[in-house]
C-alpha positions as CSV (number, residue, x, y, z in Angstrom):
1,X,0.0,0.0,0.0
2,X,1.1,3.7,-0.8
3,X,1.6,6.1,1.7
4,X,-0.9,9.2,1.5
5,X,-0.1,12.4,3.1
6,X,-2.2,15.5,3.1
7,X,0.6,18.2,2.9
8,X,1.0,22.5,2.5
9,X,3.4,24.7,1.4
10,X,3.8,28.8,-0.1
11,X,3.6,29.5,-4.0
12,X,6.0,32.4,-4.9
13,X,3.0,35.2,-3.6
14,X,3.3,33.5,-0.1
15,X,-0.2,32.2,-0.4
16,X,-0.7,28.5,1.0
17,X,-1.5,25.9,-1.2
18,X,-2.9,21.9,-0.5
19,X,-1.8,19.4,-1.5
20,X,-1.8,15.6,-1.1
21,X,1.5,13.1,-1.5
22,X,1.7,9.6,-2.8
23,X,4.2,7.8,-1.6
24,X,5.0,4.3,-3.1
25,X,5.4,1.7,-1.1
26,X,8.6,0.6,-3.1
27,X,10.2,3.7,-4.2
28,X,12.3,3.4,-6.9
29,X,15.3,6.2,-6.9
30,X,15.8,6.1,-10.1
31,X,12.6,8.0,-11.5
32,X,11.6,11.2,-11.5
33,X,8.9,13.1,-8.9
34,X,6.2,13.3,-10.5
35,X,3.4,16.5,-10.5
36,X,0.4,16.2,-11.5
37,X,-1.5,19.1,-12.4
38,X,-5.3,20.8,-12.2
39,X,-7.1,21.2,-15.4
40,X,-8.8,24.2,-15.6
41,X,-11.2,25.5,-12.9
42,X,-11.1,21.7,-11.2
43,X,-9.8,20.4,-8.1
44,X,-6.2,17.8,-7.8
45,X,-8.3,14.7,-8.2
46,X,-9.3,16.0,-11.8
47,X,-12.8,16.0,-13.6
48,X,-14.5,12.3,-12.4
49,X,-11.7,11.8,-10.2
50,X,-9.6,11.1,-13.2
51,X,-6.1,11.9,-11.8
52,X,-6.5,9.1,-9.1
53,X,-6.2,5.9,-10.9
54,X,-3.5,7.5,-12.9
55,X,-2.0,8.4,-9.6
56,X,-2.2,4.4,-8.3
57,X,-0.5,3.3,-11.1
58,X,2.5,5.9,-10.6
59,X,2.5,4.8,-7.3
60,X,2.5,0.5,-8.6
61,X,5.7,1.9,-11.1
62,X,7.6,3.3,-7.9
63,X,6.9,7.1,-8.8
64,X,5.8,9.3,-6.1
65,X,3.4,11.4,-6.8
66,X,2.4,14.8,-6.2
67,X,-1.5,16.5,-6.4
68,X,-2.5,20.2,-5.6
69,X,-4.6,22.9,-6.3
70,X,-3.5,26.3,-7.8
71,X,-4.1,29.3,-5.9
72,X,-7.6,30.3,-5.9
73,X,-9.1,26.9,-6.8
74,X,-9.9,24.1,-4.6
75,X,-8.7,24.1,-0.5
76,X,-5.6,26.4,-2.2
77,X,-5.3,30.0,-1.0
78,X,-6.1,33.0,-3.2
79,X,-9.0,34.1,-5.2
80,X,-9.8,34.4,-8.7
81,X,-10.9,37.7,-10.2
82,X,-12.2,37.3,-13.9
83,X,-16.1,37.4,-14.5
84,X,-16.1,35.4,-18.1
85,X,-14.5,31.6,-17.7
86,X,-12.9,32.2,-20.7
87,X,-10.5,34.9,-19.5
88,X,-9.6,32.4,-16.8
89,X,-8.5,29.8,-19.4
90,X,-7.0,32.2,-21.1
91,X,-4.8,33.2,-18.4
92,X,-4.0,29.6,-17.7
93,X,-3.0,29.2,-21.1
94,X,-0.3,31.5,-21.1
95,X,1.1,30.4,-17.8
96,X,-0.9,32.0,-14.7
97,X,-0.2,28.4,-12.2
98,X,3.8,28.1,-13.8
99,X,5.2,29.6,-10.6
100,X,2.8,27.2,-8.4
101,X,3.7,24.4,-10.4
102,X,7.7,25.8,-9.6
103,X,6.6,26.3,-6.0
104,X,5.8,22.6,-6.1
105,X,8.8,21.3,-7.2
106,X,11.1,23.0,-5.0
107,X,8.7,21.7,-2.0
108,X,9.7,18.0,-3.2
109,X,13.3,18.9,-3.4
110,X,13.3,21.0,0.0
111,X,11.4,17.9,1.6
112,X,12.6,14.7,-0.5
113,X,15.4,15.4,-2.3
114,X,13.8,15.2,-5.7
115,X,16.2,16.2,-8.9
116,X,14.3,15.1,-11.4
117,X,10.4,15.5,-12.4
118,X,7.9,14.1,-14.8
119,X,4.7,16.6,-15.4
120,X,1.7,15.8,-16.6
121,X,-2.1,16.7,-16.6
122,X,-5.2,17.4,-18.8
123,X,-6.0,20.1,-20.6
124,X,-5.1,23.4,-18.8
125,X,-2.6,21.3,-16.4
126,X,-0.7,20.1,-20.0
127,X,0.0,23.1,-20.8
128,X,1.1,24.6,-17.5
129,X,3.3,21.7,-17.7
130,X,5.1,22.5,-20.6
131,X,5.5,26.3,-19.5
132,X,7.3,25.4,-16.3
133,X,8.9,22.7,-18.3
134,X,10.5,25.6,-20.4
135,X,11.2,27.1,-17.1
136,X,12.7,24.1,-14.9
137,X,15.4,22.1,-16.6
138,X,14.7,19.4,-14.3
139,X,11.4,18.6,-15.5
140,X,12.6,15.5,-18.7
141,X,9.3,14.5,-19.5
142,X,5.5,15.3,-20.0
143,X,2.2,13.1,-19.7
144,X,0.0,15.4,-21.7
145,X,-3.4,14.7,-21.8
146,X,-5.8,16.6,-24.5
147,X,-2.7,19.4,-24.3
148,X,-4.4,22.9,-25.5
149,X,-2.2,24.8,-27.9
150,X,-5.1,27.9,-28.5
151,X,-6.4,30.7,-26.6
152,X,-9.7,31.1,-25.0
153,X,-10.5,34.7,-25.4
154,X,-11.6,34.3,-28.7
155,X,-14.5,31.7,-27.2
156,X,-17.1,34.9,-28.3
157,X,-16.5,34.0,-31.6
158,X,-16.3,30.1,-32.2
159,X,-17.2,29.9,-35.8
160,X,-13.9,32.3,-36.8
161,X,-11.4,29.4,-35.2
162,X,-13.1,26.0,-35.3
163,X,-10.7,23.7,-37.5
164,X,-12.2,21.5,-40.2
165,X,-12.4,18.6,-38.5
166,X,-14.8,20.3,-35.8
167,X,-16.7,21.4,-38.4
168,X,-17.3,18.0,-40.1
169,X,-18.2,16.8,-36.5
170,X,-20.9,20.2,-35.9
171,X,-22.6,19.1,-39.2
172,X,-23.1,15.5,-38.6
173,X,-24.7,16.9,-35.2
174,X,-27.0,18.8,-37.0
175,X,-27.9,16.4,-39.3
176,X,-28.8,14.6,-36.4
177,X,-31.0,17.2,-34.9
178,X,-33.0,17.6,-38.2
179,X,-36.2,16.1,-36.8
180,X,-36.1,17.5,-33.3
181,X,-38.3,20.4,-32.9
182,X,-36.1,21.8,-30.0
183,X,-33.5,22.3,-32.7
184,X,-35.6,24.5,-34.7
185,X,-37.2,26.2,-31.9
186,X,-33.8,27.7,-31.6
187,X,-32.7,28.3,-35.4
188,X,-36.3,30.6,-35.1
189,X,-35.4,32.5,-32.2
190,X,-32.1,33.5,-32.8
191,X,-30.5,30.8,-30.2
192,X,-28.0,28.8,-33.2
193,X,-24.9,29.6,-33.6
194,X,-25.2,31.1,-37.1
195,X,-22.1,31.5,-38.3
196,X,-20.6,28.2,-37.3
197,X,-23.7,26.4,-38.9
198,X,-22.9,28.3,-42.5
199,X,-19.3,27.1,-42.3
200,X,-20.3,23.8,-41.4
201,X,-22.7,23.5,-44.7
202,X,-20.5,25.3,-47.0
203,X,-17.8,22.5,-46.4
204,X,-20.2,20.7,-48.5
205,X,-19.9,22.4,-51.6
206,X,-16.4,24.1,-50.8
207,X,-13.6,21.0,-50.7
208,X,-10.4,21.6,-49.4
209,X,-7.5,22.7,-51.9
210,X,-5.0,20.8,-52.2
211,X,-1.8,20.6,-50.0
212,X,0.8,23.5,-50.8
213,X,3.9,22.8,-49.7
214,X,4.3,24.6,-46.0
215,X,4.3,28.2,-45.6
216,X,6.4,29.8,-43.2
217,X,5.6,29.6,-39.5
218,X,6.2,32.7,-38.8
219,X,4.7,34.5,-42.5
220,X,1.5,36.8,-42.5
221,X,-0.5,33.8,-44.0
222,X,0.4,31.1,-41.9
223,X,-0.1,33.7,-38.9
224,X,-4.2,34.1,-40.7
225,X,-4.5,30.3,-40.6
226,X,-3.5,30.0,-37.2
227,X,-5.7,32.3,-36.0
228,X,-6.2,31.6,-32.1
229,X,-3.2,29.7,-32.0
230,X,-1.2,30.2,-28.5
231,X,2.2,31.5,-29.5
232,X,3.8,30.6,-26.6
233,X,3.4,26.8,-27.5
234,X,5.6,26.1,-30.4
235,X,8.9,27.6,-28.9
236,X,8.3,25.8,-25.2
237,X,7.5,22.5,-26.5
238,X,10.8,22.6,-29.5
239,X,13.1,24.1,-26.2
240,X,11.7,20.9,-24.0
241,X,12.2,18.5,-27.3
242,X,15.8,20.3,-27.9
243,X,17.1,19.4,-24.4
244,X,16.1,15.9,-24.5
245,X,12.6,15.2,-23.2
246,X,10.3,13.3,-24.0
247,X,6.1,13.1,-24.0
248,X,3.3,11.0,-24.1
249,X,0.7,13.0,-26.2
250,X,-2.7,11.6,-25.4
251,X,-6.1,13.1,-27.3
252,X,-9.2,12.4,-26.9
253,X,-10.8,11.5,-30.9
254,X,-14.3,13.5,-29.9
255,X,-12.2,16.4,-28.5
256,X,-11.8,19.5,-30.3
257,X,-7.9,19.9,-29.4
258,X,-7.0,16.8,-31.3
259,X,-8.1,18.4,-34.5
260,X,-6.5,21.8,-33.5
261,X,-2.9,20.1,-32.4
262,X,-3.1,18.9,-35.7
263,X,-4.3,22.0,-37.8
264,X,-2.9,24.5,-36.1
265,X,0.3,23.2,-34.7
266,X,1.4,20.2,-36.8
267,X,0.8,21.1,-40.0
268,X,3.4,24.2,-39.2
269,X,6.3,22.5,-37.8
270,X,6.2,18.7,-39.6
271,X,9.8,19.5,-40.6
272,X,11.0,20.6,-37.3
273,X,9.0,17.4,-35.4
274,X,10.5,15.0,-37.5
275,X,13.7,15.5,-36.0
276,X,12.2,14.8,-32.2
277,X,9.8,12.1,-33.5
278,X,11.6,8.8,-31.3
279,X,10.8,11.6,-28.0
280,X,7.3,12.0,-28.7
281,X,4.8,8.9,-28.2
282,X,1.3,10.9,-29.6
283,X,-1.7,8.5,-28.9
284,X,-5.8,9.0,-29.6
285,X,-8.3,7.2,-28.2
286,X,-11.0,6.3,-30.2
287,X,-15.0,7.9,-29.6
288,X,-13.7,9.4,-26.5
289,X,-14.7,12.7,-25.2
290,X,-12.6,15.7,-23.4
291,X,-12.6,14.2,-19.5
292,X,-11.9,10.7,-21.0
293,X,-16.1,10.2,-19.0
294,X,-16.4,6.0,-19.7
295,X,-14.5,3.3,-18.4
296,X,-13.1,1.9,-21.4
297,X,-11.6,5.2,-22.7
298,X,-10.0,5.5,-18.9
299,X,-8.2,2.2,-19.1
300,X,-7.2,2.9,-22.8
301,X,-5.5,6.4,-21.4
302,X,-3.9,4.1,-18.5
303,X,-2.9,1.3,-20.6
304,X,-1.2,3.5,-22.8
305,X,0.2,5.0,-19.6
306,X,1.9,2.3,-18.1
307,X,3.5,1.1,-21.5
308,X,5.1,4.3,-21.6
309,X,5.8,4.6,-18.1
310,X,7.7,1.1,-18.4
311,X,9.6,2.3,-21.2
């Protein structure tokens, strides 16, 4: 059985945050600490408590394992002072819990001597990762899950940003919705979402053109195409693949970020990537949604987990 501790420490502001530590029952020295990080607006155990199985099986490898909650979320310290959700992504997005997630680290090293750290989480808690990995030296590898690479400021205006492949997967919805009166009760009152609906349907009669070779990352066009891209993702992630690290990239298929990591990150840097491909282990699980909600997608994300994990 693993040891659980409920412990506190100070983020850079001197505001306390909670915690709780896994220790394994056989520790194995020779891996890293490991940090797992809050997604979003949620708690450490994750949405559906998803952090916690991953945690047990850390804890099976020999990894200790540590859980928390930003500042201003969960039993944490601090408040947060946005009115719109999307402003607190945002924030999160370009780094707002990087100097917790530092304040973490330097706990375990303080208290247990860790020198070496694994980060991983979902969504928001990806991304954090990768900013404090760009940060920390120490930190060799990532366990992303749905990793964001956009901003969500630009959430007011969905239809501008969506990628193709999430507007494929809006027109089959509403091809589904066809005979449900609900649906047209709010196409008549001024309830859909217009604009994505007419670029869903014109993808019908406008194909794609066909691939050019790659433009510029950093040219006015491929700047247009990116459009809500986060520009602090690109450099972070190539300055943790230059130095070594590696990462399990897990996406959920039904997820909107698969689609964008693809169209708005990929297809820019396939050059560059190539070079780091043996570091990166990029995985999707089939039908599954955001929060990985079902059992089977779960022990697919854990499966895939472990093998890495052993590797």
């Amino acid at each position: 059985m693993s040891e659980i501790q409920a412990i506190t420490f100070n983020n850079e502001a001197g505001q306390r945050l909670f915690g709780t530590l896994h220790l394994p029952s056989t520790p194995n020295p020779a891996l890293p600490a490991v940090v797992l990080l809050s997604p979003g607006v949620k708690m450490r155990v994750g949405p559906g408590r998803l952090y916690v199985p991953l945690t047990e099986l850390m804890n099976t490898l020999g990894y200790t394992v540590l859980r928390f909650d930003f500042h201003g979320l969960g039993d944490s310290e601090g408040e947060l002072n946005e009115t719109m959700l999307a402003d607190v992504y945002n924030h999160i997005e370009v780094g707002r819990y990087v100097g917790d997630t530092l304040s973490a680290m330097r706990w375990l090293r303080e208290t247990h001597g860790s020198k070496r750290f694994m980060l991983g989480g979902l969504c928001g808690g990806a991304i954090t990762a990768l900013l404090a990995a760009e940060r920390d030296k120490s930190v060799e590898s990532l366990l992303s899950l749905g990793m964001t690479v956009t901003l969500a400021s630009n959430a007011a205006t969905p239809a501008k940003y969506l990628t193709r492949g999430q507007l494929d997967s809006r027109r089959a919805g509403y091809y589904r919705r066809l005979l449900q009166p609900k649906s047209w009760l709010r196409l008549l009152t001024f309830q859909s979402e217009y604009g994505v609906i007419w670029r869903s349907m014109k993808r019908i009669f406008i194909k794609d053109p066909p691939k050019a070779a790659p433009v510029a990352p950093t040219s006015a066009a491929a700047i247009e195409q990116r459009g809500n891209a986060n520009p602090l993702f690109p450099p972070a992630y190539f300055a943790f693949l230059q130095r070594g690290g590696k990462a399990l990239m897990i996406f959920s298929e039904k997820d909107r970020l698969q689609s964008e990591y693809e169209e708005k990150f990929v297809a820019f840097h396939q050059q560059q990537l190539a070079t780091y491909q043996q570091q990166i282990d990029q995985h999707v699980i089939p039908g599954a949604n955001h929060v990985l909600s079902f059992h089977q997608w779960r022990d697919e994300m854990l499966a895939k987990s472990r093998a890495w994990l052993a590797s």
